[in-house]
C-alpha positions, 0 to 999 in steps of 0.5 A: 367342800362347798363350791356352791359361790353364788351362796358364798359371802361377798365382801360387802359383807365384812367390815374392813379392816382398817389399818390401824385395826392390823396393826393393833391386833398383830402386835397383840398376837405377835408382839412388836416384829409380828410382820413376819409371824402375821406372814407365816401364820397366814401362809403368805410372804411377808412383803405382802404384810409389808403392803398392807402395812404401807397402806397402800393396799387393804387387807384381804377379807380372807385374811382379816376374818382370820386375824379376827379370829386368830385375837377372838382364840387367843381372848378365849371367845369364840370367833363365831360369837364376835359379830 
């Protein structure tokens, strides 16, 4: 495990992920009810999904690397070649 943080990415270096970008890639993977299956994927609550979704808050940039690259295994890519 490298717990060397200094050298870790900060968020800065990540686009956001707009709330249209969650929305659109969610229904992708899950379909219309995707909140829940998003959740449970990621191992978080629902009612944080909900949050994002209310636009009242971001999503995480740990959380939309993974989205990302939940839609680039499901296209059939490679999630490192997406950037």
């Amino acid at each position: 495990m490298n717990t060397d943080y200094a050298n870790q990415p900060t968020q800065s270096n990540f686009p956001v992920m707009t709330l249209e970008e969650l929305e659109t890639t969610a229904k992708d993977l899950y379909g219309p009810a995707w909140t829940s299956k998003l959740a449970r994927v990621l191992g978080i609550t629902p009612g944080a999904v909900g949050y994002w979704k209310s636009s009242k808050g971001t999503v995480p940039n740990p959380a939309a690397v993974a989205i990302r690259a939940l839609a680039a295994l499901k296209a059939g890519a490679s999630p490192a070649s997406e950037s």
